[in-house]
N, C-alpha and C positions, 0 to 999 in steps of 0.2 A: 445493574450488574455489579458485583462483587469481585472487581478482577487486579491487579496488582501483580507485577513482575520485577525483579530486580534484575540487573542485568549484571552477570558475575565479572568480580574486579572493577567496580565502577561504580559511583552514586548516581548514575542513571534508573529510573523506572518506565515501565510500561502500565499506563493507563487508560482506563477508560475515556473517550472524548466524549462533549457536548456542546450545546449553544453558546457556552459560555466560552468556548476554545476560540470563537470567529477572529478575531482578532489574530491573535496567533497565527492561526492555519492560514488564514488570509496574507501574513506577512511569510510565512515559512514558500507557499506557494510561491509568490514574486520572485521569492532569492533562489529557487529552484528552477524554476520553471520558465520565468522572463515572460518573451510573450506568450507562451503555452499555459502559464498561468491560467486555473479556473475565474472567470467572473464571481462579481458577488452572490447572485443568486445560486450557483451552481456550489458554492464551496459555503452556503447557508444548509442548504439542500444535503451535502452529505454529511452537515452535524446535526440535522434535525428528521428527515425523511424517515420511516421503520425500515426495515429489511435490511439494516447496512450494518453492519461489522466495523465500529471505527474507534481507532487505538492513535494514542500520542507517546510518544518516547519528551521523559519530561529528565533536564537537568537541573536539581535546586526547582524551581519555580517556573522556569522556561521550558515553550516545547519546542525541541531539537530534531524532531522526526514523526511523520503522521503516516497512518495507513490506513485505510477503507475499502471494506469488501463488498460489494452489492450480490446479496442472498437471491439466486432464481429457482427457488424450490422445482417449479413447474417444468425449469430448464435440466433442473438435478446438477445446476452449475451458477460456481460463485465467479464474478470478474471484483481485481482488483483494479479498484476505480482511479485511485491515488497512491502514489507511495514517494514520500519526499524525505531528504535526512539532510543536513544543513549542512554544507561543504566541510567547516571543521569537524564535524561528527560521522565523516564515512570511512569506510577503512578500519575499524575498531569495535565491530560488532552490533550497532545499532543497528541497522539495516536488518538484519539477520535477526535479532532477536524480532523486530516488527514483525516482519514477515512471519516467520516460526508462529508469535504469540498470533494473529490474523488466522491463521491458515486451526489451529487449535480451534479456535472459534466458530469455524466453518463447517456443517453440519453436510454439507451437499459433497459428492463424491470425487466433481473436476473445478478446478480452481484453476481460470483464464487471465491473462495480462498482454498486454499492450506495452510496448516499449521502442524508443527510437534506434534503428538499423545503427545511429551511428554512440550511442548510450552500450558499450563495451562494459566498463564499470558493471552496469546493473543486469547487462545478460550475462556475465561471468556470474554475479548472486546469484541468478535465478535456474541456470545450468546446475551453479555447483546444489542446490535447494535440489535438485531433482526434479526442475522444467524441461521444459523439450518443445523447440520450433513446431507449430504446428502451420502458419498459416503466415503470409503477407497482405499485410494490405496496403496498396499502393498511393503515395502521395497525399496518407493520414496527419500529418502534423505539417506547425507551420514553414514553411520552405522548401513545401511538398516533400516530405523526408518521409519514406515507409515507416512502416508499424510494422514490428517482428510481433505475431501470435505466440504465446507461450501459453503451456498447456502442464498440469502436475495432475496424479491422478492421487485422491487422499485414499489412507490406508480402507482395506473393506470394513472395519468395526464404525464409519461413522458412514456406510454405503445401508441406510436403511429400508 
């Protein structure tokens, strides 16, 4: 894939990921995420597995923010599997531009996400993105903390 985004006012880009990202994504996860951090297999798995949509927000050489869509044709819905931005990098359009560039990429018509009840930060994004509470699940993450369900429905020209 051919992909490349600048991100305006900023020498920020959006890039394609791969195998070679592990390193990285693996560190970016830790500083994110602590113990909800992916294992190693699971954060191999979404830079190498097909069906996944997976974007790095790169500064200079560094990546400062990752995103991964898992593709369910069958389901006619995409979930985002991941979406991390590195404490000094939120608040200034990174986030925003992942997501945007992710959701472009995404061919299926509803695009699903997962997020911690008390992750206000990321459900203001995803609100202001034009998500919408669909579902709880209870007792999903570590410290039995719900999962808020968020739900975006993509425009109809990519509703094939």
């Amino acid at each position: 894939m051919n992909f490349e985004k600048h991100i305006p006012g900023s020498g920020l880009k959006i890039l394609p990921a791969s195998w070679r990202d592990f390193g990285e994504l693996y560190r970016l996860e830790k500083i994110c995420f602590q113990d909800d951090a992916w294992p190693f297999p699971d954060v191999l798995g979404v830079l190498t597995l097909p069906g996944i949509v997976r974007l790095k927000a790169v500064d200079s050489s560094i990546m400062v923010g990752f995103i991964a869509a898992d593709l369910r044709p069958r389901q006619r819905t995409a979930w985002i599997a991941t979406f991390a931005v590195l404490p000094d990098y939120r608040r200034i359009g990174v986030g925003t531009a992942l997501l945007e560039a992710c959701e472009a990429q995404i061919p299926q018509p509803v695009v699903r996400l997962s997020v911690r009840r008390s992750n206000s930060a990321a459900i203001q994004l995803y609100e202001k993105q034009g998500y919408q509470r669909v579902n709880v699940w209870p007792n999903y993450y570590g410290g039995k903390e719900d999962a808020l369900i968020f739900e975006k429905h993509q425009p109809a020209a990519l509703d094939d």
